[in-house]
N, C-alpha and C positions, 0 to 999 in steps of 0.2 A: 703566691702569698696566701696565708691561711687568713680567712675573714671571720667576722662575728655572723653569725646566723642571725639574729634581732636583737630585740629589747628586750630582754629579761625580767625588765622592774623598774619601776621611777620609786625611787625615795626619798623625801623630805621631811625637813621638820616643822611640825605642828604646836599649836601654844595648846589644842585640844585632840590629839590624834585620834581618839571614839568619836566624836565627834564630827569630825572631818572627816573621816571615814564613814561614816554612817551617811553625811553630805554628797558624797559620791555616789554611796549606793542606791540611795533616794531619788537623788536629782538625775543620774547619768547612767545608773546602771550597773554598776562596776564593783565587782565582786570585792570584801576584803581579800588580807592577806588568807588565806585558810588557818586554822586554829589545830586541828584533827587532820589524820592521814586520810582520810578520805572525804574530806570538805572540798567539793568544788573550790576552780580556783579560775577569777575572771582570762577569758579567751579573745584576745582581738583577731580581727576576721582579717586574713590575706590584704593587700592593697598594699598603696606607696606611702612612704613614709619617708620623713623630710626631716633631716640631720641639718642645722643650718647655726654656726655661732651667729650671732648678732653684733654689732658694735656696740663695744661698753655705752655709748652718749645714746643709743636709738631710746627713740619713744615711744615705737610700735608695743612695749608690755605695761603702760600706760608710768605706774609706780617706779621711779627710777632705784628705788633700793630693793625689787626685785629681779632677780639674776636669771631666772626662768619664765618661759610662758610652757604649758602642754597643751599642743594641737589635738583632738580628738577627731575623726574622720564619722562624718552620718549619714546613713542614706537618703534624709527627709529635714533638712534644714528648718522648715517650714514647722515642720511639728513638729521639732524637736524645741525650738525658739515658742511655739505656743506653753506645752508643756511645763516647760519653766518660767514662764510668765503666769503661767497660771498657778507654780507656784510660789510665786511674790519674788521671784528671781530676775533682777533689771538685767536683761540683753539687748547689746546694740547689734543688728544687723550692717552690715558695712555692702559697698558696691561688690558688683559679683565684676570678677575680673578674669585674663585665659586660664585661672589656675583651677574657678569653681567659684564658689558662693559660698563668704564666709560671715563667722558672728561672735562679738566677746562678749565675756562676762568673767565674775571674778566670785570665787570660791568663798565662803564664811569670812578666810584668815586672809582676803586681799591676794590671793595667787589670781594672774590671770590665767585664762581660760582661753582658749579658739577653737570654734567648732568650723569645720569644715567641711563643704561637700563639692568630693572634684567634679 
């Protein structure tokens, strides 16, 4: 059976898309889309990555009228959680469990967020 190789792209919509982009590339790091043919274009690094539906009623993405959460994978939980607290960004740290050590937070427009570190 022929497979998909990755993740190509997450796209959603935004009430501010500059903005919300701009949100990510501030806070997280994360390249826009590229504009020009030779504009970097952000690269995520090798590792596992977790495909998982959720149950429409769960309440693990806090907002039940959002339909997604994205996991981000870090090497430095710890600074990365400062970071954004420092910059006036409220993250909860949750228990570290056999999976890793994880922490939410929620984007400008109310998306959640999970930062991970296996």
């Amino acid at each position: 059976m022929e497979k998909v190789a990755g993740i190509g792209g997450l796209f959603f919509r935004a009430h501010d898309p500059a903005a919300l982009g701009n949100w990510y590339l501030q806070n997280l790091g994360i390249a826009l889309t590229p504009t020009a043919e030779n504009s970097p274009v952000w690269e995520q690094e090798a590792g596992p990555t977790v495909f998982s539906p959720f149950p429409e009623t769960t309440k693990y993405f806090g907002d039940p009228q959002k339909m997604w959460m994205i996991n981000f994978r870090v090497h430095d939980l710890e600074k990365m959680v400062a970071q954004l607290r420092a910059a006036g960004i409220e993250v909860k740290v949750a228990e570290s469990d056999a999976n890793g050590r994880f922490a939410h937070l929620r984007d400008p427009e109310g998306n959640p967020i999970e930062l991970w570190q296996p």
